[in-house]
N, C-alpha and C positions, 0 to 999 in steps of 0.2 A: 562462716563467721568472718566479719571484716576483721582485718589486724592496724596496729596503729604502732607508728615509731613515734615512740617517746621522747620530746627532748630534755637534753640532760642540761643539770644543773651548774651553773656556774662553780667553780673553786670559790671561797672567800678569798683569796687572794688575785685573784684575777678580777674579780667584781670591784674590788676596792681600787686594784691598778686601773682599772677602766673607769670610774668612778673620778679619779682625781685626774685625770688627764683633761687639759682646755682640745678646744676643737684644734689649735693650733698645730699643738706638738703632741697632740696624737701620734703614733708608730706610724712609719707609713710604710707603702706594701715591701715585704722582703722577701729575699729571694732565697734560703736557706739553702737548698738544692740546686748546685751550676752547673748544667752538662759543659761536659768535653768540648770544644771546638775548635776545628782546624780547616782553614780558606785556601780556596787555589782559586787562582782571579787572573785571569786574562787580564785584566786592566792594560788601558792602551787601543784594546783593540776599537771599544769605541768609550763614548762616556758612562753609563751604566754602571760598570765596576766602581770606578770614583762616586759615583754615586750612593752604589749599596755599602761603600766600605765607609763613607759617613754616616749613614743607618746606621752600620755596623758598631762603631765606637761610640754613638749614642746609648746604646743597647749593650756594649761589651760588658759592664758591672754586674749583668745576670749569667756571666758565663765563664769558664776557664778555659781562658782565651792562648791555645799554644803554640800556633803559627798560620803565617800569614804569608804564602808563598805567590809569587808570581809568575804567572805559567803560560806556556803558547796555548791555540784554539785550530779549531776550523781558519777562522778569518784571523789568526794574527799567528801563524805557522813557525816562526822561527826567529822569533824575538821575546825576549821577558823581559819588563818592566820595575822592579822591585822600588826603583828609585822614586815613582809615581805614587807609590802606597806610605811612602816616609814621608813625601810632599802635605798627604792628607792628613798624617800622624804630625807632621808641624803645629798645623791646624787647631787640633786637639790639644797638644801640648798647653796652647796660650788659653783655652776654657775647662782644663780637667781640675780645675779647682774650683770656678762653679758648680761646674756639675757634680763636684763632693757635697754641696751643698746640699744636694737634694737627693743623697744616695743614702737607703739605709745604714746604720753600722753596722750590718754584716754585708753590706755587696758595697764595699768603696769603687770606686774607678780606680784602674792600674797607670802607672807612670807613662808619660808618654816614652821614657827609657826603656819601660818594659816594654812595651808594643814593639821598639824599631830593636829590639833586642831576638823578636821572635818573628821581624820581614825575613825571609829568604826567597829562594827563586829558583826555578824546576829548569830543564836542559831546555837550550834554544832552537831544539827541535820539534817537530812535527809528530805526535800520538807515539805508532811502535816504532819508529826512528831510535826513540828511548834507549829502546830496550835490544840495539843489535848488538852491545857491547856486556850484552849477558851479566853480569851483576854488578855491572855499571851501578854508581848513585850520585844524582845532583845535591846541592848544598840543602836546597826543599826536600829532597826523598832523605836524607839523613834527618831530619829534623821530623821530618813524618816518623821513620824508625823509630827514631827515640822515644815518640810519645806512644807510639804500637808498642811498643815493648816495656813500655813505664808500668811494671808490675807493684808499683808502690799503690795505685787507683784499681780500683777495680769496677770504675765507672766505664761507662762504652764510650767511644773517643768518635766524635762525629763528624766525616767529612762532609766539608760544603763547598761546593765543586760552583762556579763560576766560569769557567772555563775547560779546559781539557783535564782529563788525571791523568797523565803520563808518570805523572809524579806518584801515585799510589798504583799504578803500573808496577812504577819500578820496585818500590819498597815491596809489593808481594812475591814478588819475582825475586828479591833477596831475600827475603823472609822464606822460601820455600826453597830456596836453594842454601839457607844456612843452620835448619832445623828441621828436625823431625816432623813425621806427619803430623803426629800426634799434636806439637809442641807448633806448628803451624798454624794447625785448625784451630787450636784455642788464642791464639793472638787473633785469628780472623773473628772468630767469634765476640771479640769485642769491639769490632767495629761496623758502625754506623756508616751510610753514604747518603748526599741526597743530595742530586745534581741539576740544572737547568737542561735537559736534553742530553745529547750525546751530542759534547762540542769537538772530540778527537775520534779517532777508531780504537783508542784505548778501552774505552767504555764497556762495548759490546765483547771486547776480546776477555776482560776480567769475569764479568756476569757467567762467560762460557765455561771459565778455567775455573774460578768461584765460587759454584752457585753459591754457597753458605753465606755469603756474605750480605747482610742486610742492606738491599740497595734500592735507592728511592730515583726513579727516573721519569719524566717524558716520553712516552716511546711514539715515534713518530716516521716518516718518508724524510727525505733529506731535505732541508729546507724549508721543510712544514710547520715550521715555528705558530703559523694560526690554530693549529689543530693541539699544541699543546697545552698544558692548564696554567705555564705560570704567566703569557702574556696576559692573565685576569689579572695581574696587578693594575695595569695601565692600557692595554690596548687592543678597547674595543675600536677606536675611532681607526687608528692604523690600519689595523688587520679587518675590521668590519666586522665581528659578531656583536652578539647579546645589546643591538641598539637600543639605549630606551632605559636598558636596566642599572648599569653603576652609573655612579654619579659622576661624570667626567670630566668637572670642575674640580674636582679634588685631586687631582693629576696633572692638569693645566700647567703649563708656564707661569702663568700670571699667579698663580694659587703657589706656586712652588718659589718665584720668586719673593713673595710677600712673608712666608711662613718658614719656608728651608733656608734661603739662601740670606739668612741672618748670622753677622758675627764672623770672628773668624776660621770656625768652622765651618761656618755653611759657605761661607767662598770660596771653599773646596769644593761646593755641589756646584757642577756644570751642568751646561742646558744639555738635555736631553738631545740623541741623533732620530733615531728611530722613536722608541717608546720609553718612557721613565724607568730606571730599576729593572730590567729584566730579570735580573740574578737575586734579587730581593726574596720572592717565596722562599728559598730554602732558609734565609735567617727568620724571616716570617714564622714560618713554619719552627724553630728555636723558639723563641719570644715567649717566656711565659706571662700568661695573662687567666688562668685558671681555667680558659676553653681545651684544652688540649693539652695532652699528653703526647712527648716526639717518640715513647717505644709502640704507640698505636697508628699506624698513616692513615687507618681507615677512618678514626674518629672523626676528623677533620680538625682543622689550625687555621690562625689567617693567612698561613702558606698554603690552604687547598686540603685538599682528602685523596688518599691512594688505597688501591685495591691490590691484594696479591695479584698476579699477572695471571698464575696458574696455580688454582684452588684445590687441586687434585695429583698433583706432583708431589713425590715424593722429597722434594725442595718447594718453598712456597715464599723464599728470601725476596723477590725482587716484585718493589711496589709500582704499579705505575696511574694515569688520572683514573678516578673516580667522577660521577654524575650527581650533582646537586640541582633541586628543582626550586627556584629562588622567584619571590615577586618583585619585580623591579621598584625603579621609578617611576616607571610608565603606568604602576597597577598589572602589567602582562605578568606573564608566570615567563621563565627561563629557563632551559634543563641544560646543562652545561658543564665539561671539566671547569672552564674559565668562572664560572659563579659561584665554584666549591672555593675564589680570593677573593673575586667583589666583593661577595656580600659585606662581608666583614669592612671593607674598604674607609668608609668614613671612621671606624674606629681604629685601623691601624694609624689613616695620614693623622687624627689628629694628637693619636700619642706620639706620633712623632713629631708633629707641631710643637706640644709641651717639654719636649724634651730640646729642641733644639732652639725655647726659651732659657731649660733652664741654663743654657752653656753663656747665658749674657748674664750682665751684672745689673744690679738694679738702675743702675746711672746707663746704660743702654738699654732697654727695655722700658713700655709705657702704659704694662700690664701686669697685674700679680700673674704671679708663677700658678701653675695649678699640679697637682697631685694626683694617681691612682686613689680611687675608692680600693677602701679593704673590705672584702667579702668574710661575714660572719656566718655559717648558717648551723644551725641546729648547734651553736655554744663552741663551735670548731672556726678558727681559721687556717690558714694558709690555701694554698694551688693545687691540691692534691684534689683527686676524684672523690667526692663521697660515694659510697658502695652500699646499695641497701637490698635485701633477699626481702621478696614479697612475693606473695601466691596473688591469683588470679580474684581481684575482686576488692585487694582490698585496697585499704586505706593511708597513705603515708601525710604525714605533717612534717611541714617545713618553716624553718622561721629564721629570718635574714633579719629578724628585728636589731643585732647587735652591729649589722655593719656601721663604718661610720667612713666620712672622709675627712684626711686630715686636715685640709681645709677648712671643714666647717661648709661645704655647699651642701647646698639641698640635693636629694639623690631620687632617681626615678628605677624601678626595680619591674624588668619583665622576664615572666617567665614562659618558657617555649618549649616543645617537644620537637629535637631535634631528630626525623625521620631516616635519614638517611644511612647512617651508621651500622643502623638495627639489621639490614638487610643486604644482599648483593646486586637485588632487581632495581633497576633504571627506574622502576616507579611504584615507589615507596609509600606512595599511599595505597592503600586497599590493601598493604601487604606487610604492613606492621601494625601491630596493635597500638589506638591512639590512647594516651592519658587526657583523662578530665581533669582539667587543673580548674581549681577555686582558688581565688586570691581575696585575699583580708588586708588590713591591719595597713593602710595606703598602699599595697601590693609587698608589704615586709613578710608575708606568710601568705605559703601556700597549702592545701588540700587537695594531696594528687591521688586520684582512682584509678587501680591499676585495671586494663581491663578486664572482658574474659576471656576463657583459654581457646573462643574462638579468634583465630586471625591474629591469635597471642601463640598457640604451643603448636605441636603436630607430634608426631611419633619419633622426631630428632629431640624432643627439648621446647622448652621457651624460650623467645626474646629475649635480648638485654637491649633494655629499652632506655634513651637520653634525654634527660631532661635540664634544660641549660635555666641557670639565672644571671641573667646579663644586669648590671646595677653599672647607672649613669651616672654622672653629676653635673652638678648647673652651671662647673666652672668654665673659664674661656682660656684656649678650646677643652669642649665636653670632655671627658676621659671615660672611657669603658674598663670594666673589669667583671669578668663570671667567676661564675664555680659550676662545676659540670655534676650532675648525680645519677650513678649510672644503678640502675635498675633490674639487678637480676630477677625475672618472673620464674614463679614454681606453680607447676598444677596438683597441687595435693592431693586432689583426686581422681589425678589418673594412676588407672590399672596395668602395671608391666603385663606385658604380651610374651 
């Protein structure tokens, strides 16, 4: 017998708050939940870091934001910059009160005093250089401490590495030389990593001493920058793959001129040396927007998709690319680390288009502002996953009827069975079970069929299978926002063996 999820009934009180709101001053998306975040940024070495660290403060109001270090690399071995990252925060200063404008009240934007309150900057050394002076600590590895040890949170504190971590080198290296195993491993166990590559010999020396430690990399040949996933931001034309498939107008100079480099913030975004943003996916990859979840790499984010390294270790902490099979531009199909960020591409560049409107005043700007659509679905909102258990067969209802945008734009509503997730093989069709999606109601509800427990179960289990609703709006520029529903299958009528 098919089964059916019922949707649930509004509160009267919710109905009536939603009832009296104009299209206007509607709610607009909030961010309740702010991970951890903590930056180490070569900045200097080339433009890119000044780059993502403008993203970055665009985007800072969905996060708690506790330092902001600058560190050597590969290519910038023995100089930190700190001075270059207050330059950017200048910037900000003169628009974070715009940008209050269009921040819910619970995520305001922080002072631009708080920001150059939490710059510091890691040893002017080169990777294990660091660490010959044994529980040495730079002004950045104290400030790392501190928030490693900030026992008041008991959220997971997330590094995003932009350049070398000499700097979380060093802090573990104190940290295990000034407490117990025991009282070690649970500080380690709260934190989070997710780096562009291995830009020092730090990297690979932590993973070794570490494994426990949950860490998201590139793993690549030295200098193989083409073969890793986060040039899918920007650079297919560069490096030369996946021709044909992102759109590579929306990367452009002239595209980034027109759109980023507005106000006085965006006159911190400098041209591009090599490729736009390099260091960008792992904030990406932060960014909530209801497709992803940062405790899952595999699910995928518009930072990319990561697979444990090793599925069968008794440690399974360290993520590196995953393979998404993506149809281009061109109509071709793509299979790719680098299309597990394009795809997504025209909806990251143009929320960050609207973002880096709203840092102008109406008297510089010659366009209304536009807003995230809020995703309603089955009488729930916020970013969270919906989570639904269904057996082989049946039937779920879905109903986005209540999304709205605060805007008042018209909204276009698709939904997709996101394959990739479900499984570990390169090619995910034939090898996960598809959903029959029916759509109603202008595409505001769906009728998904789960399928059968062929090509769905095996003698390990069922699938958890993904199903994304991506809802558009018709504002300039468009704005994207999902909600992901993840699909645990049951075969109720299999016989234990």
């Amino acid at each position: 017998m098919k089964s059916f999820l019922c949707l649930p009934l509004l509160s009267a009180a919710l109905t009536l708050a939603l009832a009296s709101q104009t299209n206007w001053n509607r709610s607009l998306l909030s961010y309740p939940s702010k991970p951890r975040v903590f930056v180490l940024s070569d900045i200097a070495n080339e433009p890119d870091d000044s780059e993502s660290l403008v993203r970055y403060l665009v985007y800072s109001n969905q996060f708690q934001n506790e330092g902001l270090v600058a560190v050597t690399s590969t290519w910038l071995p023995d100089k930190v910059h700190p001075e270059l990252m207050l330059e950017v925060i200048d910037g900000y200063e003169k628009v974070v009160d715009n940008l209050n404008n269009h921040a819910p009240a619970d995520s305001p934007y922080q002072s631009a005093d708080y920001l150059r309150g939490i710059v510091s900057h890691g040893p002017a050394v080169y990777g294990m250089k660091a660490l010959e002076n044994n529980n040495a600590c730079s002004p950045g590895t104290e400030r790392l401490l501190n928030s490693i040890t900030n026992t008041s949170s008991n959220q997971p504190l997330w590094v995003l590495s932009w350049g070398g971590v000499n700097v979380l080198a060093q802090a573990l290296l104190n940290i295990s030389l000034t407490h117990s195993a025991a009282e070690a491993a649970a500080l380690r166990s709260n934190i989070r990593v997710c780096t562009i590559s291995d830009q020092d010999d730090t990297g690979a020396w932590i993973r070794h001493n570490w494994p426990d430690i949950h860490y998201i990399t590139s793993l690549h040949g030295f200098d193989q920058y083409n073969v890793a996933a986060w040039p899918g931001i920007s650079g297919e034309q560069y490096y030369n793959f996946d021709q044909g498939g992102p759109d590579s107008s929306l990367v452009s100079h002239e595209w980034l001129e027109k759109n980023i480099r507005i106000g006085p913030l965006g006159a911190k975004y400098p041209d591009f040396k090599f490729i736009m943003e390099g260091d960008t996916p792992t904030l990406l990859y932060m960014i909530q927007t209801g497709l992803s979840d940062v405790e899952y790499p595999r699910y995928g984010s518009w930072g990319g998709r990561y697979l444990a390294v090793c599925n069968t270790c008794d440690w399974d902490n360290v993520y590196s690319d995953a393979v998404d099979r993506v149809t281009g531009m061109n109509n071709q199909t793509f299979a790719s680390n680098h299309a597990t960020i394009w795809r997504w591409r025209q909806a990251f560049q143009y929320d960050f288009a609207a973002r880096m409107q709203w840092t102008l005043s109406a008297s510089e700007t010659n366009q209304t502002w536009n807003h995230q659509p809020v995703v309603i679905l089955n009488g729930t909102g916020g970013l969270n996953f919906m989570r639904v258990n269904a057996s082989v067969g049946a039937t779920i209802a879905l109903d986005a009827g209540e999304t709205y945008d605060p805007d008042g734009d018209g909204l276009s509503f698709e939904w997709f069975q996101y394959l990739e997730p479900s499984t570990y093989d390169t090619h995910a069709k034939g090898n996960v079970g598809e959903l029959s999606i029916t759509v109603g109601s202008g595409g505001r509800t769906a009728s998904v069929e789960v399928p059968s427990a062929e090509g769905t179960c095996d003698q390990d289990g069922c699938q958890l299978l993904h199903l994304i609703l991506q809802v558009e709006d018709s504002g300039t520029p468009p704005l994207t926002s999902y909600r992901r529903v993840l699909i645990q299958v049951s075969n109720s009528t299999a016989v234990d063996e």
